[in-house]
C-alpha positions in Angstrom: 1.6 70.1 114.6 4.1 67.7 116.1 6.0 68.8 119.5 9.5 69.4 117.6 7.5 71.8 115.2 6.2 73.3 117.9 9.6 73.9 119.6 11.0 74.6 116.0 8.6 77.4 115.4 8.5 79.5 118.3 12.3 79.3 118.8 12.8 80.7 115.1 9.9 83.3 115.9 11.7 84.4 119.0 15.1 84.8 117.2 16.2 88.5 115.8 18.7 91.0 117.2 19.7 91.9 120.3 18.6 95.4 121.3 18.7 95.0 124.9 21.9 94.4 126.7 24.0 91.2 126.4 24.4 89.1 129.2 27.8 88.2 130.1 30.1 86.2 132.2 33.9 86.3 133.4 36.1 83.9 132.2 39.3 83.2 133.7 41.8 79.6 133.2 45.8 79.1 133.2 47.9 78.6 129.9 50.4 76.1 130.0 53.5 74.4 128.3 52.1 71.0 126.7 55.0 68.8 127.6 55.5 69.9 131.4 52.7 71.6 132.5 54.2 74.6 133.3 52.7 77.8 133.4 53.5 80.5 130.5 53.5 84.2 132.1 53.0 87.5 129.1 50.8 85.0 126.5 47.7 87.0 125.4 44.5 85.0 125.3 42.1 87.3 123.0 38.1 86.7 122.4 37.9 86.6 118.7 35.0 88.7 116.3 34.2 91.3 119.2 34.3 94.9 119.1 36.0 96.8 120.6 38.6 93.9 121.5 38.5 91.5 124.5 41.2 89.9 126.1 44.1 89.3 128.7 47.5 88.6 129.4 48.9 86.0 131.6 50.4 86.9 135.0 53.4 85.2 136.7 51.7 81.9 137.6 50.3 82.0 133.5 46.7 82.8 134.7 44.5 85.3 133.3 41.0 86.9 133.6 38.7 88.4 131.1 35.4 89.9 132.2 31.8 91.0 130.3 32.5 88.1 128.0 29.1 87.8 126.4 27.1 84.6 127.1 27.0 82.0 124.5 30.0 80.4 122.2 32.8 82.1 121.5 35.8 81.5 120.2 39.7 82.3 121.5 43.4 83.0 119.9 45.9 82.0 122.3 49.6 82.9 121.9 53.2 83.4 123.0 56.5 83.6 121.1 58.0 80.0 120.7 54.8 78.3 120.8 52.2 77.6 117.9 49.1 79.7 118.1 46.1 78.0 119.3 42.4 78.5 118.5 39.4 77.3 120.8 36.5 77.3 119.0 32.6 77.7 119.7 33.5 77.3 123.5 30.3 77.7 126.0 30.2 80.5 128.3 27.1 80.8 129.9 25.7 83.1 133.0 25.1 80.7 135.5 29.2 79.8 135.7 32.5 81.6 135.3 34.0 79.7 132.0 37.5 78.4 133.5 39.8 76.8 130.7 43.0 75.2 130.8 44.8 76.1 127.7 48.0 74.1 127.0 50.6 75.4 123.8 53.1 73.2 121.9 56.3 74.8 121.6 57.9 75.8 117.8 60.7 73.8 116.6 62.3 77.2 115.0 62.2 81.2 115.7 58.8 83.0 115.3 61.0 85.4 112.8 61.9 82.7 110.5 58.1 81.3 109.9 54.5 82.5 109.9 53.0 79.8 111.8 49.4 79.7 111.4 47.3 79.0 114.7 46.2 75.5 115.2 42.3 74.5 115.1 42.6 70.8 117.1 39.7 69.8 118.4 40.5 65.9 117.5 43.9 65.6 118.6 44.3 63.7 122.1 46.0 65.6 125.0 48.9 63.6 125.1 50.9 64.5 123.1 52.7 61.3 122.7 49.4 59.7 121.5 49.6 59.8 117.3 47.3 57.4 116.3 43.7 55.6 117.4 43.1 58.9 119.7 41.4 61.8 120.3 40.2 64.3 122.6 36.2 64.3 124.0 35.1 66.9 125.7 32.2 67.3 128.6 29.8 68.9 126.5 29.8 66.2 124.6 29.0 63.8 126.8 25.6 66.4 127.9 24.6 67.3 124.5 25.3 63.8 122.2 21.6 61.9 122.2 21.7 59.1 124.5 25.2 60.2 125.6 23.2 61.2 129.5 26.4 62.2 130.7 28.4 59.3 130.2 31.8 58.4 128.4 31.4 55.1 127.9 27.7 55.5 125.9 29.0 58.9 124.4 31.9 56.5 123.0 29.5 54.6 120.6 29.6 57.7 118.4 33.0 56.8 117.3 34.6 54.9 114.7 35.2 51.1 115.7 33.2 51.6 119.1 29.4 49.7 119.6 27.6 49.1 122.5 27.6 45.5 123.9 24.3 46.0 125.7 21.2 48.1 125.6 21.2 48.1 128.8 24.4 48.5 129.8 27.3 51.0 129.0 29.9 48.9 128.4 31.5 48.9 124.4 33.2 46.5 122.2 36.4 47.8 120.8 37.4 46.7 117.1 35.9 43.2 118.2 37.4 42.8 121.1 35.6 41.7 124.5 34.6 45.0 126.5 36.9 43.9 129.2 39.9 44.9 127.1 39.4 48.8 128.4 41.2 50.4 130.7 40.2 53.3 133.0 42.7 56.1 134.1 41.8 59.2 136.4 44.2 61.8 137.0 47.2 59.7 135.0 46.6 56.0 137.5 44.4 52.9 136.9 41.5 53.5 138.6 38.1 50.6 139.1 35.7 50.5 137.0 33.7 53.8 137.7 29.8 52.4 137.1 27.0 51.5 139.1 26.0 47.6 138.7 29.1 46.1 137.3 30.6 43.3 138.0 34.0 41.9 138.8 36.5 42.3 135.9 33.8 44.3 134.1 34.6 47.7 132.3 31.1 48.9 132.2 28.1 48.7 133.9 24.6 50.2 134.1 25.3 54.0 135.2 28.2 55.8 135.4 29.6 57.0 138.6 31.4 59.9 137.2 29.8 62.8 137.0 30.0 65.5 134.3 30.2 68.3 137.0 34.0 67.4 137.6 35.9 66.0 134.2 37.6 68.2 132.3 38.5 67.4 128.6 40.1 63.9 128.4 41.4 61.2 125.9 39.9 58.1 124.9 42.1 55.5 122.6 41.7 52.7 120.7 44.5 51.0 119.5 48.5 51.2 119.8 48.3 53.3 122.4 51.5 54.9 123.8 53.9 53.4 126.5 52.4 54.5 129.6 49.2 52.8 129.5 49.3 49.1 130.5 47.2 46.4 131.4 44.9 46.4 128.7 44.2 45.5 125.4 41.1 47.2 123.3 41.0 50.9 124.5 41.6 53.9 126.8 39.8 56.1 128.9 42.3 58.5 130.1 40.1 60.5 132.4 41.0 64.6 133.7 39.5 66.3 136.5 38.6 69.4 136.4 39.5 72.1 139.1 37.2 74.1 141.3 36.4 78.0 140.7 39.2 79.4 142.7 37.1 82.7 142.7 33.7 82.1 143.5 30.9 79.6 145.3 29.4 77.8 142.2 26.5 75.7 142.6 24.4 73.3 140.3 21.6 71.3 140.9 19.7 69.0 138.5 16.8 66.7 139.1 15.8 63.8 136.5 14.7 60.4 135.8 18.3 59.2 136.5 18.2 60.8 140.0 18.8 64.0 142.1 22.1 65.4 141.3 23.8 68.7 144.0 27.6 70.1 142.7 29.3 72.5 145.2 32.2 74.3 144.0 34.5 77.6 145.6 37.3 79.0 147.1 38.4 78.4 150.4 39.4 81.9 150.8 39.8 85.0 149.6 43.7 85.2 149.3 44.4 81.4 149.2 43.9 80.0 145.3 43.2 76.9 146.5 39.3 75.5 145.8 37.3 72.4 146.0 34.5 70.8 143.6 32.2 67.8 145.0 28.8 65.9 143.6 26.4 64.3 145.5 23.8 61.9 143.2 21.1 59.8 144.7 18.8 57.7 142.2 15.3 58.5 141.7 14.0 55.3 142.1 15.8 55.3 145.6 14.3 58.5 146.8 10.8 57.6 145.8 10.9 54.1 148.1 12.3 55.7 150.8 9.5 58.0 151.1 7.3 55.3 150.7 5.5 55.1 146.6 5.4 52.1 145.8 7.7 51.4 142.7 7.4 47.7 142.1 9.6 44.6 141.7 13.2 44.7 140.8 14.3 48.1 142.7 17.5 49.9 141.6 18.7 52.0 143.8 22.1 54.0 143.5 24.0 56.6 144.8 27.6 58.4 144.5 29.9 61.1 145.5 32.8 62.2 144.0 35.1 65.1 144.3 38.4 67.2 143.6 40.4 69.5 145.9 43.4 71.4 144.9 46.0 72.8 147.3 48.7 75.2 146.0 51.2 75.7 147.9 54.3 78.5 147.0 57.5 76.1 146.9 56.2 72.9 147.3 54.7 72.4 144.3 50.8 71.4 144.1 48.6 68.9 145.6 45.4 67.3 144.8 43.0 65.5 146.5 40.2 63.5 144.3 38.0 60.5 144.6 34.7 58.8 143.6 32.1 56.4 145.3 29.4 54.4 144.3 26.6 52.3 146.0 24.3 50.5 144.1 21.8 47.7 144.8 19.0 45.3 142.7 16.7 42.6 143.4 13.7 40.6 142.2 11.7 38.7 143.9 10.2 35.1 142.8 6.4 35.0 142.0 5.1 32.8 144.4 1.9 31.6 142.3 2.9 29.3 139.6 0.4 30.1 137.2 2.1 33.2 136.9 5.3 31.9 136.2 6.1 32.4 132.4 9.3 31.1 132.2 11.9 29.5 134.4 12.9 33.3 135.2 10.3 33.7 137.6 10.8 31.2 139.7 14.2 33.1 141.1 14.5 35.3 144.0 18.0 37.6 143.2 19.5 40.3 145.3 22.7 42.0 143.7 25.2 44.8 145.0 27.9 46.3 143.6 30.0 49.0 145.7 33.3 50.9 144.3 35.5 53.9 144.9 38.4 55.5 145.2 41.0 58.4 146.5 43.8 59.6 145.8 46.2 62.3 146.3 48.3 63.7 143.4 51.2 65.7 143.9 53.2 68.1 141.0 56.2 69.3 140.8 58.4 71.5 138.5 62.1 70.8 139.5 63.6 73.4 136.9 62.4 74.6 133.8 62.8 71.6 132.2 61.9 68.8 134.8 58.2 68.1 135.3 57.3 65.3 138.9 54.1 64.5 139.1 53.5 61.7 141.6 49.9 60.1 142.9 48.8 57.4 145.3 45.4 56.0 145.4 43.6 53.2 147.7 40.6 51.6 145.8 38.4 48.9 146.1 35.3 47.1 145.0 32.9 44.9 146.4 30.2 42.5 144.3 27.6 40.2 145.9 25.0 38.3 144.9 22.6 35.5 145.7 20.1 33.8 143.8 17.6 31.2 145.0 15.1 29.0 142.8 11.9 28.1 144.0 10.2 24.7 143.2 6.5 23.6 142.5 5.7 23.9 146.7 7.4 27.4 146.8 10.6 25.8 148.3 13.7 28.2 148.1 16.8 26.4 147.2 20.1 28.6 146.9 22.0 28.4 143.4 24.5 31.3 143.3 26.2 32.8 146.6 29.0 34.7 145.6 31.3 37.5 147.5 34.1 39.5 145.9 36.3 42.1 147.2 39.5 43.6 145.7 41.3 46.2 147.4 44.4 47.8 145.1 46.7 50.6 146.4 48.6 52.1 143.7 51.8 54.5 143.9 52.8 55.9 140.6 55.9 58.9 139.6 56.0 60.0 136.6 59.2 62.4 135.6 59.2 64.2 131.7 62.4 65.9 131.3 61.9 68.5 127.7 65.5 69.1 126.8 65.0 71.4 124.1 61.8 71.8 121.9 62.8 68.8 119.6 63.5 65.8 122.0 61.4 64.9 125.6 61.6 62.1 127.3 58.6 60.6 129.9 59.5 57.4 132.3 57.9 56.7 135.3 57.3 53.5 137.7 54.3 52.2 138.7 53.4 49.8 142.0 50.3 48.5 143.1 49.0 46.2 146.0 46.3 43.9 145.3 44.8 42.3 147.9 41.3 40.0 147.4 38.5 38.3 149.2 36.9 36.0 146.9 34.6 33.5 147.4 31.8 31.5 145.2 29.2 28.9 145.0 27.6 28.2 141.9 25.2 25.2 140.8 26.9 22.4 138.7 24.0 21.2 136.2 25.5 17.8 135.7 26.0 17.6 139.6 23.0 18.9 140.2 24.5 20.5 143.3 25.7 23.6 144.9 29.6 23.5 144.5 32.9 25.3 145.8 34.0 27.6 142.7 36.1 30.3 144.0 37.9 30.4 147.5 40.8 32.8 148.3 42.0 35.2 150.4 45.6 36.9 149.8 47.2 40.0 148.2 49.8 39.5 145.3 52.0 42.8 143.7 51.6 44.6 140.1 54.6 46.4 139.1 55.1 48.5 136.1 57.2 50.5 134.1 57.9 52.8 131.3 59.4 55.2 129.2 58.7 56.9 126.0 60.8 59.3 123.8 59.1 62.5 121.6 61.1 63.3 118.7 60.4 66.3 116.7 62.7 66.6 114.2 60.6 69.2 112.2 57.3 70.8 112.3 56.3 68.5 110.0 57.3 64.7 111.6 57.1 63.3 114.5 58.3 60.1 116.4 57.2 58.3 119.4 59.0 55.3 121.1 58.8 53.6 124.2 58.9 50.3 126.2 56.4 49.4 129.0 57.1 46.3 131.6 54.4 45.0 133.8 54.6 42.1 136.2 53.0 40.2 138.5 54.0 39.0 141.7 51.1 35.9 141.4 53.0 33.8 139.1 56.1 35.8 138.1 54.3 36.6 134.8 56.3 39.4 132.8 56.2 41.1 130.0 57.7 43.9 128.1 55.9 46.1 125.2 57.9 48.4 122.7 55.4 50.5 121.7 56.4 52.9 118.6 54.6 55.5 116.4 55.1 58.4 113.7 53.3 61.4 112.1 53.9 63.4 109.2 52.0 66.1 108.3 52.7 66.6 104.6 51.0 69.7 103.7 49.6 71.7 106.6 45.9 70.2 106.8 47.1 66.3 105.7 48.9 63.8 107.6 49.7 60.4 108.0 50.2 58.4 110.8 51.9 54.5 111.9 51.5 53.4 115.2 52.5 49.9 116.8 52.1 48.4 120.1 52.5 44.9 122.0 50.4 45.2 124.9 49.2 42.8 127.8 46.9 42.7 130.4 46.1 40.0 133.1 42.8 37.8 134.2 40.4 38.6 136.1 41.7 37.9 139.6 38.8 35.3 140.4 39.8 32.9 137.3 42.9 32.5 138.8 41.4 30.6 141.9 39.4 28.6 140.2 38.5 25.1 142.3 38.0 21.8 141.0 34.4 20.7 142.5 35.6 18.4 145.9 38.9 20.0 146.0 39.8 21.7 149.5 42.9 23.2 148.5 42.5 26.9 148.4 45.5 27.5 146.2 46.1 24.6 144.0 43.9 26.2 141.5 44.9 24.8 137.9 44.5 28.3 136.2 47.2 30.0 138.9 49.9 29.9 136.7 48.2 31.8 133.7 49.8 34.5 131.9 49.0 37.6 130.0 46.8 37.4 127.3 48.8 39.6 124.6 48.3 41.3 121.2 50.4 43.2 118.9 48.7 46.3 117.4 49.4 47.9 114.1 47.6 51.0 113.0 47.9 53.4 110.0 45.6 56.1 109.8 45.3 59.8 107.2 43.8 62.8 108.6 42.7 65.9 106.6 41.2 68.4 107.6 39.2 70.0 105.2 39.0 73.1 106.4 38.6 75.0 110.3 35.6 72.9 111.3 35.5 70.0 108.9 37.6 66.7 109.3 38.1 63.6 107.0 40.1 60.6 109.4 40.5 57.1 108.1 42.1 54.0 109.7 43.2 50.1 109.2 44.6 48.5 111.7 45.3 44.6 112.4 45.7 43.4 115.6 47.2 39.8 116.2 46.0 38.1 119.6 48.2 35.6 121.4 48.5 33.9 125.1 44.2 33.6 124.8 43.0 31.4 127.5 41.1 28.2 126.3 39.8 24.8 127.7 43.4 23.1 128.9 41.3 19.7 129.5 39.1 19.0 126.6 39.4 20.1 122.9 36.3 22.7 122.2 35.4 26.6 121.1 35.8 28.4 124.6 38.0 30.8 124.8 38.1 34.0 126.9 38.1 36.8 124.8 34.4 36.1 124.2 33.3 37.0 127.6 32.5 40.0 129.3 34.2 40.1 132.2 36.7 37.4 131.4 35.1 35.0 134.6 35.1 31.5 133.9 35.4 28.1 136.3 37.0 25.8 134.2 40.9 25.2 133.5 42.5 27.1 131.6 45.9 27.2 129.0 47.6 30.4 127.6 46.9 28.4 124.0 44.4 30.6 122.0 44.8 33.1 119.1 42.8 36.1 117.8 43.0 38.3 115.4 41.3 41.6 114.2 41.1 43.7 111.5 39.4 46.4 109.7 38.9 50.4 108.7 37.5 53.0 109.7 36.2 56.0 108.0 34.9 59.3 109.6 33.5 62.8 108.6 32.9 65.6 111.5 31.7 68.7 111.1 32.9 70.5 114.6 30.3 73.4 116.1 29.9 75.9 113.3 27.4 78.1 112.6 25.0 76.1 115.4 25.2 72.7 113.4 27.6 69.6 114.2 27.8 66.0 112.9 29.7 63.0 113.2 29.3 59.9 110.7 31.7 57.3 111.8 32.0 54.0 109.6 33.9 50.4 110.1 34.3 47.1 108.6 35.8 44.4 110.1 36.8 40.6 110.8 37.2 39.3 114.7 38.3 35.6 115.0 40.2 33.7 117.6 41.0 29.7 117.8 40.3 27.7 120.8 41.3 24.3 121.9 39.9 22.2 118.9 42.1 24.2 116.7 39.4 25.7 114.3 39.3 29.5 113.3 35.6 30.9 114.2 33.9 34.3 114.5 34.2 35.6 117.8 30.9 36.7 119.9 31.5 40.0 119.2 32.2 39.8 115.1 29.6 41.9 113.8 31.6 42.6 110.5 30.1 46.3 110.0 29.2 49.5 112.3 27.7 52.8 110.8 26.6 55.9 113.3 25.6 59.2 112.6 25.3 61.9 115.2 24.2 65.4 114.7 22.9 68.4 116.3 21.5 72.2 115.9 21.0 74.4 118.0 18.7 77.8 117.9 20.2 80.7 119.7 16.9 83.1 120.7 16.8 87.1 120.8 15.8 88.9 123.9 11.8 88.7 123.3 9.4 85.9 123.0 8.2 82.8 124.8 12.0 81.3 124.4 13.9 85.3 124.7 17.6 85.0 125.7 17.6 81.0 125.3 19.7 78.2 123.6 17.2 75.2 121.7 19.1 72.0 121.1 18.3 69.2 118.5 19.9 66.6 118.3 19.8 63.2 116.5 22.2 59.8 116.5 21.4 57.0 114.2 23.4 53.4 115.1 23.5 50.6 112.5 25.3 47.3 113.0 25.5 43.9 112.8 24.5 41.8 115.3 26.6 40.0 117.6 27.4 35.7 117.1 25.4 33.5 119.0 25.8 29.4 119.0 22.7 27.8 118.0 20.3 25.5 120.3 19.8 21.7 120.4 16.3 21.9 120.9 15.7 18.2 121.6 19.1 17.3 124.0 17.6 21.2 125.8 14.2 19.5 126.2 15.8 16.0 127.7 17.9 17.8 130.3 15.2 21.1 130.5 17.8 23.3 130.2 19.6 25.3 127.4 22.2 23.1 125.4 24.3 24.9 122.6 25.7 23.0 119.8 29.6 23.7 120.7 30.8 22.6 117.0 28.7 25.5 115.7 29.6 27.7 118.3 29.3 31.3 117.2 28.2 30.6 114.1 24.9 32.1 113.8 24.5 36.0 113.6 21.9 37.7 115.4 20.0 40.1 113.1 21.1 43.6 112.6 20.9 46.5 115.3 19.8 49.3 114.2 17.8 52.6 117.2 17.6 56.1 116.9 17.9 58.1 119.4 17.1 61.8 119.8 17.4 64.7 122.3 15.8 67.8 122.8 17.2 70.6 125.0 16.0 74.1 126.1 18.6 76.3 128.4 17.9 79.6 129.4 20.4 82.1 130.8 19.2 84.5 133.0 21.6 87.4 134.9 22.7 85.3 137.8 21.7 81.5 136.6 21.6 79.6 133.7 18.3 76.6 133.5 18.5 73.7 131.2 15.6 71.5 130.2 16.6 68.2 128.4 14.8 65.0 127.0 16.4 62.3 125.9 14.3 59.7 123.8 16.3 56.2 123.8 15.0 54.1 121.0 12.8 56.6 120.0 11.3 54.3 117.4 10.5 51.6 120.0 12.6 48.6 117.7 13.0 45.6 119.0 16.4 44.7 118.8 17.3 40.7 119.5 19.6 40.5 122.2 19.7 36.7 122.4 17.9 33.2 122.4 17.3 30.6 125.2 15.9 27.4 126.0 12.3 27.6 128.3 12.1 24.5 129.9 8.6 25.4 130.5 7.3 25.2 127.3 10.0 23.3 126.0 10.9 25.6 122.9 13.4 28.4 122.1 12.3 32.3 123.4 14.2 35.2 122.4 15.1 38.4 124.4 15.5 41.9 123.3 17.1 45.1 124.0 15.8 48.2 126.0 12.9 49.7 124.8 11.4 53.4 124.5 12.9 55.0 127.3 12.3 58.9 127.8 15.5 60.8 130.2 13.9 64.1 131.6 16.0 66.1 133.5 16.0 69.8 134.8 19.4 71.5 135.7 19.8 75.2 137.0 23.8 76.8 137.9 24.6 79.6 139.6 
């Protein structure tokens, strides 16, 4: 009998009624107005299907408390007069922690007399409420329980329509073709860095995320025609909320795994004050095992981060925050020194990497009246990369290749006003400046040189501003409109630009709608390509590629929802985006352009000449928590092309024409006897299936003359690498107990051990063509107990 058997067996053995008494757990949270985030005092919050009846009312400050809630999912009606009935379904509680929601209601557009309105079941649709199409809500759990997901948005994003991952090993995701650097991260309502251990500069993603799972609340993630108070970006959106501390009672959580040793704090700082803070402390395992001295071999990752939230109420001054996040990670290899070891020209090379980032910020809210809603933060980030690499020759001589050292600090103020005049119209504006100041410097080997040269040199600070303001129209239940205008400039080059972004929804019977969404959006280089030297020149800011501008693209979307019924959910979606203000080769005619790299860093000069375009649907089925089973099939087809400087239309890196995933999961709720009594057994499966990436075939015989890689550059892109396809699985076990709750968890990465080609290079040591692959097997075991 197979392990899963195994599990399957004794957890249906151990399941029958409950004779002994339930264990239970308190949960409290605030309901609020959706538009200004104010509180709602006298709404009644009820726990659906118990007996007798469980629930609350909200107080003055719209918080309520409901105690003995039995442990596992349950499910809560929410209402008020004036505002549509809500439903939150198959929500967690569990013993270990109090269960503290945040619980926001759209006001009706007519009198609760008039109209029966039916409460509203929407788990898919985004936070913001300006958002219509291209959006939708994730939730924490999600990240914990999807397989593979280990706690992170960006690989828990591959589950969803239009959305793959753009290396095994990494987390970061191509959009509806575009380059992964297209993605913008928010925290909190401001940009933030990018929040992952091992990324590089102008990179979305990275190897591990930073964030932890301890402190985000439900947040939005977007993919297209987003609305007009995101900026700088052009594939997607991570709009990213904290959560808040228990305001109550100390909560702790410890978890120890593969990944690393993770310890979450979180409590009151008094009695009578409502105040409380929430902080997480990770250090890598890998890390904590050399520092106690077993040996773990070549190529040591080490990583570590904190990051935290403190909220500060105060009586008239409205409420303060205080949040952050830090990270600290390292790599290195060292070269074999004994040639006859040396497979490949790979291991000759000594490399040590680091990547450090964080940020903190204080948010301040404010409601002027009862219609007037001033939320205003300020954050100081910044983000430092280095690396060196050396090659070693036939007598064990080093000789450096790559020295580079980048550091970007940004200090962002940004106000945000929404002003609801009446249920029907509400207006959002708000201004946005940020200082960017940068240390940049780079030496790279020049092939045809065969040198060391100057690549990057700077040291400055140039201004960001930007702008915005959006409209909500409700003219009935039924339809709604969205339309705004975003501005960003920058200070660098006096580039501008300004966005109308637009969108409407209809809902045409009361499960169907349809949706239109456009946008024109921007977003500007990487800071180093603007600094780009010519080899010999000394001139630190005569770069040819100063004077770039946004890269742009206009973003059309419609999209059809029905939902089927409470828990199931039909959404499709077409969309064409145009791409415009690329940057190509400005000095020779060939196929580069930018929006095939991954952290849009190149050395050569550059023209705002290229095009792009990208098109396709999306279809998806979900099946939200019901009855212990969930699934998510998401499905695409698309085109991605661009132009470069010889004027020819091509595939772009990231064309893979087709995407296919299917998640699901089950989970075994236990009785109160048996080898698994009073437990929760989780199953769950995710199967990804798409076409491989472009690649640019190799000129095997001009590679072996110059014993290095050569590409054919009239063919570039034109091969396709073959199909990716894994399957990955986790298995889960959690336990409540009176005081605590224990999780066990397994996650299988590529469970079926495929090889998946990555890509293709040139050994000069055997003088033919190797290929590289993806991450193998890889097992995630982890142990987590709250209390």
């Amino acid at each position: 009998m197979t392990f899963r058997q195994l599990l399957l067996s004794a957890a249906l053995l151990a399941a029958r009624p409950v004779h002994a008494q339930s264990l239970t757990q308190t949960v409290r949270g605030t309901v609020l107005d959706q538009s200004l985030q104010t509180p709602i005092p006298g709404a009644t919050v009820v726990v659906l299907n118990t007996e007798p009846l469980q629930g609350a009312t909200t107080d003055s400050d719209g918080t309520f408390r409901i105690g003995g809630v039995r442990a596992g999912r349950q499910s809560f009606r929410i209402s008020f007069v004036g505002y549509k009935d809500r439903v939150l379904s198959n929500v967690v509680v569990d013993t270990g922690k109090e269960l503290v929601l945040s619980i926001q209601l759209e006001e009706t557009m007519i009198q609760m007399a008039e109209v029966n309105v039916r409460p509203t079941i929407e788990k898919d649709k985004p936070l913001n409420d300006m958002a219509t199409v291209s959006a939708r809500t994730f939730s924490v759990e999600e990240t914990q329980k999807f397989a593979a997901a280990v706690n992170d948005p960006g690989r828990m994003a591959t589950a969803f329509a239009g959305v793959v991952g753009a290396d095994d090993g990494g987390n970061q995701i191509v959009i509806r073709g575009n380059s992964p650097n297209g993605l913008l991260w928010r925290m909190e309502g401001v940009e933030i860095p990018n929040p992952n251990h091992f990324s590089g500069l102008g990179t979305a993603g990275g190897g591990i995320s930073i964030l932890s799972a301890q402190l985000l609340a439900n947040s939005d993630f977007m993919t297209g025609a987003f609305p007009a108070e995101y900026g700088n970006a052009l594939s997607g959106v991570f709009d990213l909320r904290l959560r808040k501390g228990n305001n109550a009672k100390a909560e702790h959580t410890i978890q120890a795994g593969v990944l690393g040793l993770d310890v979450s704090s979180e409590g009151p700082f008094s009695k009578h004050y409502k105040g409380s803070y929430l902080f997480n402390y990770r250090y890598s395992t890998l890390g904590i095992l050399s520092k106690i001295g077993v040996p773990v071999g070549s190529g040591l990752q080490v990583f570590q981060d904190l990051s935290f939230n403190v909220y500060l109420p105060t009586n008239k001054l409205g409420n303060f925050t205080v949040f952050g996040f830090g990270g600290l990670s390292s790599d290195g290899i060292a070269a074999k020194k004994d040639s006859s070891a040396w497979e490949s020209d790979f291991d000759r090379y000594t490399d040590k990497f680091i990547s450090n980032t964080g940020a903190a910020g204080v948010t301040h809210s404010l409601n002027l009246n009862r219609r007037a809603f001033l939320r205003t933060v300020v954050l100081a980030s910044g983000f430092r990369q280095g690396y060196r690499s050396e090659y070693f020759d036939e007598q064990y001589r080093a000789s450096e290749r790559t020295n580079e050292s980048f550091t970007v600090q940004k200090r962002i103020i940004s106000s945000t006003l929404t002003y609801k005049f009446n249920p029907k119209h509400t207006l959002r504006a708000g201004l946005i400046g940020a200082q960017l100041s940068y240390d940049l410097n780079r030496k790279g080997w020049d092939e045809d040189l065969d040198r060391q040269v100057q690549q990057v040199r700077t040291n400055n600070q140039t201004y960001t501003l930007q702008s915005f303001a959006q409209w909500n129209y409700r003219p009935t239940e039924q339809l709604t409109f969205n339309a705004g205008l975003h501005y960003l400039g920058l200070s660098l080059n006096n580039a501008q630009a300004l966005e109308p972004r637009g969108s409407v929804r209809w809902a045409f019977t009361p499960k169907q709608s349809l949706s239109l969404g456009y946008g024109l959006h921007s977003q500007m280089q990487n800071i180093a390509t603007y600094f780009v030297q010519i080899p010999g020149s000394t001139d630190l800011e005569g770069s040819p590629n100063q004077n770039l501008k946004f890269t742009k693209s206009h973003h059309l979307v419609l999209g059809y929802d029905w939902l089927l019924n409470d828990h199931l959910r039909v959404k499709a979606e077409t969309y064409y985006q145009s791409l415009f203000n690329i940057p190509i080769s400005a000095d020779k005619r060939d196929a580069f352009a930018l929006v095939n790299s991954f952290d849009g860093l190149v050395f050569d000069p550059l023209t705002n000449r290229g095009r792009g375009r990208n098109y396709g649907a999306e279809l998806t089925l979900e099946q939200f928590m019901h009855n212990g089973l969930y699934f998510l099939w998401s499905s695409s087809v698309y085109e991605s092309k661009y132009k470069g400087s010889d004027n020819i239309w091509r595939d772009t890196r990231f064309n893979g024409n087709f995407a296919t995933s299917f998640l699901a999961g089950k989970e075994i709720t236990t009785g109160e006897t048996g080898l698994f009594r009073r437990s929760i057994i989780g199953l769950n499966l995710k199967l990804s299936y798409y076409g491989g990436y472009r690649t640019t075939p190799i000129d095997v015989a001009a590679s072996q003359e110059k014993g290095e890689t050569v590409y054919i550059d009239r063919l570039t892109f034109s091969e396709q690498l073959p199909d990716y396809f894994r399957t990955d699985v986790r298995f889960s076990w959690k336990k409540n107990r009176p005081q605590s709750t224990r999780t066990w968890s397994l996650d299988i990465q590529n469970v079926s051990n495929r090889q998946n080609v990555y890509g293709r290079y040139f050994d000069a040591k055997s003088g033919s063509v190797k290929t590289f692959y993806g991450v193998p097997l890889i097992p995630v075991l982890s142990y987590r107990v709250a209390w």
